[in-house]
C-alpha positions as CSV (number, residue, x, y, z in Angstrom):
1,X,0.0,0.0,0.0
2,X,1.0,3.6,-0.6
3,X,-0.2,6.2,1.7
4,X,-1.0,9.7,0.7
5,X,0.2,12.2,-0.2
6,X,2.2,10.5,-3.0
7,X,4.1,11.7,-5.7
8,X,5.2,9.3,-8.6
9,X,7.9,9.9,-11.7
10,X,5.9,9.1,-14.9
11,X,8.4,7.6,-18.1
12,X,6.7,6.5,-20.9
13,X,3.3,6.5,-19.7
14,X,4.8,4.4,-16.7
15,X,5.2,4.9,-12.8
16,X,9.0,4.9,-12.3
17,X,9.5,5.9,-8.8
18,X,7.1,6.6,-6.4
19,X,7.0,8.7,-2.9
20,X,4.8,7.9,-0.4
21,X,3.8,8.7,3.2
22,X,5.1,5.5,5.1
23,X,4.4,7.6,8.6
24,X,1.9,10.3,9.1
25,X,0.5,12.4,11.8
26,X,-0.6,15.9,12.4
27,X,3.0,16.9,13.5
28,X,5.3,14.8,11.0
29,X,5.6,12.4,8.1
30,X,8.5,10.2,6.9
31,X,8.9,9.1,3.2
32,X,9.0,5.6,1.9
33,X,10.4,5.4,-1.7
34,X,10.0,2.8,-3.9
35,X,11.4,2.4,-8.1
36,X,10.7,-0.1,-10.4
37,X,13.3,-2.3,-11.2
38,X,13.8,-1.3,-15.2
39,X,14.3,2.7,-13.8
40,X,16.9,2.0,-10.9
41,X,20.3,3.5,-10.7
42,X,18.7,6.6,-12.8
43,X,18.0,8.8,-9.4
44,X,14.4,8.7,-9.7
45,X,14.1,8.2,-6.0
46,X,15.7,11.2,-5.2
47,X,13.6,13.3,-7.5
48,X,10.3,11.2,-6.3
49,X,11.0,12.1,-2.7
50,X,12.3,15.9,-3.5
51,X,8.5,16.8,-5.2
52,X,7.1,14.7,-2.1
53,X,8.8,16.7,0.2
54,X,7.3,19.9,-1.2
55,X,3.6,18.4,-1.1
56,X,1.3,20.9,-0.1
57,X,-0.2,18.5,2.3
58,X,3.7,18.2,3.9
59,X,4.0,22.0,4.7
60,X,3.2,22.1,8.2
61,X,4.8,19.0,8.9
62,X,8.3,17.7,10.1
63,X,9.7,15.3,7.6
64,X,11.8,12.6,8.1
65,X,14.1,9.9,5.7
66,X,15.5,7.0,7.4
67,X,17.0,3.5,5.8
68,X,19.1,0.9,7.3
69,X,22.7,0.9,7.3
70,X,22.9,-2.2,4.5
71,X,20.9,0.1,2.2
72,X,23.3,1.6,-0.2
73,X,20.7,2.7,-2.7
74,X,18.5,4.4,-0.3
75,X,21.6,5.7,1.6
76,X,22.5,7.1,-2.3
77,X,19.4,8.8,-2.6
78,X,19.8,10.6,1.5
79,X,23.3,11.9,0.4
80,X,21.7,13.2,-3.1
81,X,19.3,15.3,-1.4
82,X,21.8,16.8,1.3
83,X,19.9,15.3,4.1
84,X,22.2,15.0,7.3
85,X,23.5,11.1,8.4
């Protein structure tokens, strides 16, 4: 399931990446990301979850990233948007 808001990356008439709400409450939300197989290693994640993060349901909220330490991709896609470790 993808909570909203979401924001998806659109190739070819095709979901590429896609943003989501995996947390939400009235003070904060944390992003899940998820890309299709044939569109990894492009950096569709990080542009998913950049548009997310500017949802104007999102603007009164604290926003949060997190991944696990053997997750290089999703680590790839913290560093690309300048978010602290």
């Amino acid at each position: 399931d993808f909570w909203r808001p979401w924001v998806a990356v659109v190739e070819d008439g095709d979901v590429a990446s896609l943003c989501f709400a995996a947390r939400l409450s009235v003070r904060g939300a944390a992003a899940g990301v998820y890309t299709f197989p044939a569109w990894r290693g492009r950096g569709l994640a990080a542009v998913a979850t950049a548009a997310w993060s500017r949802h104007p349901e999102l603007s009164r909220r604290e926003l949060g990233y997190s991944t696990l330490m053997s997750n290089t991709a999703s680590q790839r896609v913290a560093a690309k948007l300048g978010l602290p470790r």
